[in-house]
N, C-alpha and C positions, 0 to 999 in steps of 0.2 A: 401607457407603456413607458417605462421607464429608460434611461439607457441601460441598466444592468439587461433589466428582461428583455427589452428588444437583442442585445445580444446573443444572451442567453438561449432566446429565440432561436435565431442564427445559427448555432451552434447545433440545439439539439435536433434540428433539420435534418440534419448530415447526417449518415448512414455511417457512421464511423466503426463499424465492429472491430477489433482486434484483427489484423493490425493495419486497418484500412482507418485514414483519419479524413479522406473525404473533403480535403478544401477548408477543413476547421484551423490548420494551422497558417495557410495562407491570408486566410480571413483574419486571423492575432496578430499575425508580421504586420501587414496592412496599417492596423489600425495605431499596432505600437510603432512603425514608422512613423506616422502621422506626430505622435508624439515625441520625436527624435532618437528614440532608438536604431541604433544600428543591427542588423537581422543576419544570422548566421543560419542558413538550411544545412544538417547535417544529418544525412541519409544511412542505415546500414543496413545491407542488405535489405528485407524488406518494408523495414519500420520507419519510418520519417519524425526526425526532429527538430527542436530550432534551440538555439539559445539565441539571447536577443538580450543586448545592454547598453544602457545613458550612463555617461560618465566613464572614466578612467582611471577614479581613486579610489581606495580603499576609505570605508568600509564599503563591501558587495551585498547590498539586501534582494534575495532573489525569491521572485513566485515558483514556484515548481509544480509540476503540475500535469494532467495526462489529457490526450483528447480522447481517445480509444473507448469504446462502453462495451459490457460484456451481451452475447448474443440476447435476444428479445425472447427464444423460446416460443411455439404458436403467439402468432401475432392476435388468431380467433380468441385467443385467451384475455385478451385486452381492453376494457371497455374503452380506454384512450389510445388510439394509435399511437404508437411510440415514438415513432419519427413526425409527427405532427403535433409540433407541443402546443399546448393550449391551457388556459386559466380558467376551472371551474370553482363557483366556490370557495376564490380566494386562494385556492392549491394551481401550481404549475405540476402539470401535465407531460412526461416524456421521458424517454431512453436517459440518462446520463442529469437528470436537472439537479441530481444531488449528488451522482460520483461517475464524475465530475465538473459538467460542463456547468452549472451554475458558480460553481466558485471562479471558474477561468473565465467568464465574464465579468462579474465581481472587481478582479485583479485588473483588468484591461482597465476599467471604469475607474475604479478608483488610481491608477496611476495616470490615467489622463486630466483627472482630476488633480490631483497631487502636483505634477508638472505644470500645470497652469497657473496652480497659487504659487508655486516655487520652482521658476524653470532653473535657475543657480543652486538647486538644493548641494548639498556636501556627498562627498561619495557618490555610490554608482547604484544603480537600480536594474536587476535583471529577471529575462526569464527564462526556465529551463523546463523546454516542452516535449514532450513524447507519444507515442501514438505506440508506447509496446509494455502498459504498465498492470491492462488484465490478461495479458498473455505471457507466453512465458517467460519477459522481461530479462532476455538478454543483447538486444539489438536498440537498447532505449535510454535511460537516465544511465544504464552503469557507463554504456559504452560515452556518453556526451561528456561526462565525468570524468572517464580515462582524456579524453581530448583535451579538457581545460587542466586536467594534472597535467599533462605530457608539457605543455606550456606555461606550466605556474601561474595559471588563473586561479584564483581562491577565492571561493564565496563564504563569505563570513557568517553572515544568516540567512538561512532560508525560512520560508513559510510553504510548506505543501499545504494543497487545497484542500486533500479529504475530508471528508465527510467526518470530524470529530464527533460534532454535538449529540446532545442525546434526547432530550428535551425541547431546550430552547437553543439558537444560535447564541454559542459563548461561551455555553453551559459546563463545558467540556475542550479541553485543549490537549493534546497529545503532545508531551512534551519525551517522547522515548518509546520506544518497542520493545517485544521480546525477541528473540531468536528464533530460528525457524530450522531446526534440521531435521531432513526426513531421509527413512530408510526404505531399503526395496531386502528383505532376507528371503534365500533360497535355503531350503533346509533339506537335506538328501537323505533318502530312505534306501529302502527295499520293498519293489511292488509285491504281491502272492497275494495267495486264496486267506483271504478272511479265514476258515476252515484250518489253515494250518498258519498258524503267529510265529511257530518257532521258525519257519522257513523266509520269513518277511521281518522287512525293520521299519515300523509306523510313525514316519517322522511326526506326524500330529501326536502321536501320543508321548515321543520323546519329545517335542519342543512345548510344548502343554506347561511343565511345573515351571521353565525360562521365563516365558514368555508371564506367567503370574508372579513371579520374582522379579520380572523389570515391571510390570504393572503395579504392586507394591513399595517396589525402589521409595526410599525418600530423597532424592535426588538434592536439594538443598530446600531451604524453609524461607527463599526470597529475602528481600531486605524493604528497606522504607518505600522503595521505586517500584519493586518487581515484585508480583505474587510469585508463588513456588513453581520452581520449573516442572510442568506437564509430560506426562509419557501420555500417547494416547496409539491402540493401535486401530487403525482405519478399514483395513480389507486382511481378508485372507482367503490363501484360495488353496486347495487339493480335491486329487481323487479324481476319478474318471465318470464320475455320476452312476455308478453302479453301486448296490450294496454290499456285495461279495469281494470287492477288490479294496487290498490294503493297498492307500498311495504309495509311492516313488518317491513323490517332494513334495515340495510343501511352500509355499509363498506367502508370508509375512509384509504388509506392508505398515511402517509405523513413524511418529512425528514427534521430535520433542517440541516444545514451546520453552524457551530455557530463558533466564533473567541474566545479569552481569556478574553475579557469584559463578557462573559454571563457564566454559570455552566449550567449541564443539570438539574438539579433542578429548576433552576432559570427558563428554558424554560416551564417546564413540569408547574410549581404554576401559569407560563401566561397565560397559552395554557388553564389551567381547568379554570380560572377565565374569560376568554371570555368563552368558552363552556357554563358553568354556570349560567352568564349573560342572554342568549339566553335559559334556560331553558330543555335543551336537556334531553333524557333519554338516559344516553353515558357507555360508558367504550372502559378503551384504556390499550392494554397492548405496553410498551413501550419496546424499545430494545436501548441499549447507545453501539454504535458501537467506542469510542473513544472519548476523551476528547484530546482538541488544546492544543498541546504542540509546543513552541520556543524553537530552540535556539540562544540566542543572540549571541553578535560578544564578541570570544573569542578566545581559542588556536585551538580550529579544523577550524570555519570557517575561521580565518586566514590561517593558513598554505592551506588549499583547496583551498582560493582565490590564493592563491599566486602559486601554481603549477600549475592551470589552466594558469593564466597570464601565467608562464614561459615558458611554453607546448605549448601553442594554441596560446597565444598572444590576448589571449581576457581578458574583464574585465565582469568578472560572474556577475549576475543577482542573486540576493538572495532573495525567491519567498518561500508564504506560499498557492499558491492558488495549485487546485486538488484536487484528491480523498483523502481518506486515505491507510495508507502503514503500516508496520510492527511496523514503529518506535512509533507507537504511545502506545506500548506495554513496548518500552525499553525504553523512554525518561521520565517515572513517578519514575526511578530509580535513577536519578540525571545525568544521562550520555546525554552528547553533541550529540547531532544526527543529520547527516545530511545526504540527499539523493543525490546521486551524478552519473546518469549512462547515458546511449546512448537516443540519439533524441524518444522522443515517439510516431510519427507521424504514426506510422501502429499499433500499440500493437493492440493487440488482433482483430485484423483484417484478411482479407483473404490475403495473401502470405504478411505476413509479412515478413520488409524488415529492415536493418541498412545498410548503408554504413560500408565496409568490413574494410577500413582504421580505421574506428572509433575506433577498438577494441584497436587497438595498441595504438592508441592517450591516451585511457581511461586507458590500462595498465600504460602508460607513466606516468599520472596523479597520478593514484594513489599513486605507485612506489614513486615519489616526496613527497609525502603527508606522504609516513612513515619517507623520511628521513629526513624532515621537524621535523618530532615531535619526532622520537625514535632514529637516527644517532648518 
């Protein structure tokens, strides 16, 4: 056992679901005290976080990162107990070993490391941890972020942990996201008898041609970073479950995935002027889960190309496709963000699995990456 894994161990012990982090975050302060950082607990409401920083100069290189794992789902369903991690076969075994409690060992490891070869390194080294990043992520990274703006803390680059890779670790660097806005539409009818249409107004059948005209929309055609912005709609609901009764309303629920050509404004003034066109009796309350932030090729994603090369011997892939991730809370602050951690091939699946070597490769990496920029 390594130190990555025996940590990593550690961690994926903990029962951490959303937004319970279980003594995972205490067990990080701990050990990066050990290494001279100074440890900040900052609680909101029910979510617990830390940031935790060596040094007082600028530049701020910061891990970022979640302890929280999404629920297990029947545990019967499990050949690997979840909360019992274990190494079969060369795979590590458990809730969270690839998003993301294996990379938040990793980070510990390799700055202990790091600090030892270079306790005088230049700049500052931090971390910014969370325990609300599968949940609904408002008590966690935004709010730790508003704290250090309120006081002109500025982290210059960050590295969040997720789970990039696709393949192999390295393979795949996330150097940007898209945008996330989603909608809830109420569409208002008139209920009546199937039997008589002309006394009834079927909002499904009025909102029908709309809803296939923002489904066809060409919204933009992306640029070199961003594939083309996505409509997609998710659920829809009406009708009283009877065959004879023309609905009342009608409920639409829909997402864009949007690139740095469009603003959620921009989507939202499209989206009501078809509606409107077609006449509808609507209302939409929207939800902006994140705006698409890059980062271009500069001093982090250099130095991370280049440890990977050195490490793995591959030549990374710089990728803005996927969900979104924490970073999109830290990158509207000027700081370099990039996501950098293990294969994401099981997350949040049943017996979630990494290859157990992986940690150390990804320790390796990182380790590289400080002395790249703070040595």
């Amino acid at each position: 056992m390594t130190p990555t894994l025996q940590l990593a161990f550690d961690l994926i012990a903990r029962r951490s679901v959303t937004p319970e982090d279980d003594g995972c975050q205490q067990l990080m302060m701990e050990r990066l005290a050990g290494a001279g950082f100074s440890n900040e607990p900052l609680r909101f409401e029910e979510v617990d976080n830390f940031w935790s920083r060596r040094g007082n100069e600028a530049p701020v290189v910061c891990f970022a990162g979640h302890t929280d794992v999404v629920p297990t789902g029947p545990e019967a369903n499990w050949e690997h107990e979840p909360f019992l991690p274990k190494i079969v076969d060369g795979l590590l075994y458990g809730r969270g070993a690839a998003d993301m409690k294996g990379s938040l060992a990793a980070m510990v490891v390799a700055v202990e490391n790091f600090v030892k070869k270079h306790p005088d390194h230049k700049g500052s080294i931090a971390f910014l941890i969370t325990s609300d990043e599968e949940g609904p992520a408002k008590n966690g990274t935004v709010k730790v972020v508003e704290t250090l703006e309120a006081r002109n803390e500025k982290i210059t680059m960050c590295i969040v942990g997720e789970p990039s890779s696709t393949n192999k670790v390295g393979d795949v660097v996330k150097n940007g996201r898209r945008g996330s806005l989603g909608a809830v539409m109420k569409v208002k009818g008139i209920q009546g008898h199937v039997a008589y249409p002309h006394l009834a107004r079927n909002p499904v059948h009025q909102a029908a041609p709309a809803l296939a005209e923002l489904a066809a929309e060409v919204w933009d055609n992306g640029n070199d970073f961003f594939p083309a912005t996505s409509f997609q709609i998710s659920n829809i609901k009406a009708g009283t479950g009877a065959t004879n009764v023309i609905p009342g309303d009608m409920e639409v629920v829909f997402n864009f995935r949007f690139s740095t050509e469009l603003t959620a404004d921009i989507l939202k003034q499209r989206t009501h002027a078809i509606l409107d066109k077609h006449g509808l009796e609507y209302s939409i309350d929207w939800a902006l889960s994140g705006e698409p932030f890059l980062t271009a090729r500069g001093e982090l994603v250099a130095a991370s190309v280049q440890a990977i090369r050195e490490v793995t011997g591959l030549d990374t892939e710089l990728s803005t496709a996927g969900g979104t991730s924490d970073g999109r809370f830290i990158a509207p602050t000027g700081a370099q963000v990039l996501e950098l951690g293990p294969v994401n091939a099981t997350i949040h699946k049943v017996d979630e699995h990494i290859v157990a070597a992986d940690l150390d490769t990804l320790t390796a990496i990182y380790e590289r990456i400080l002395e790249l920029l703070l040595a």
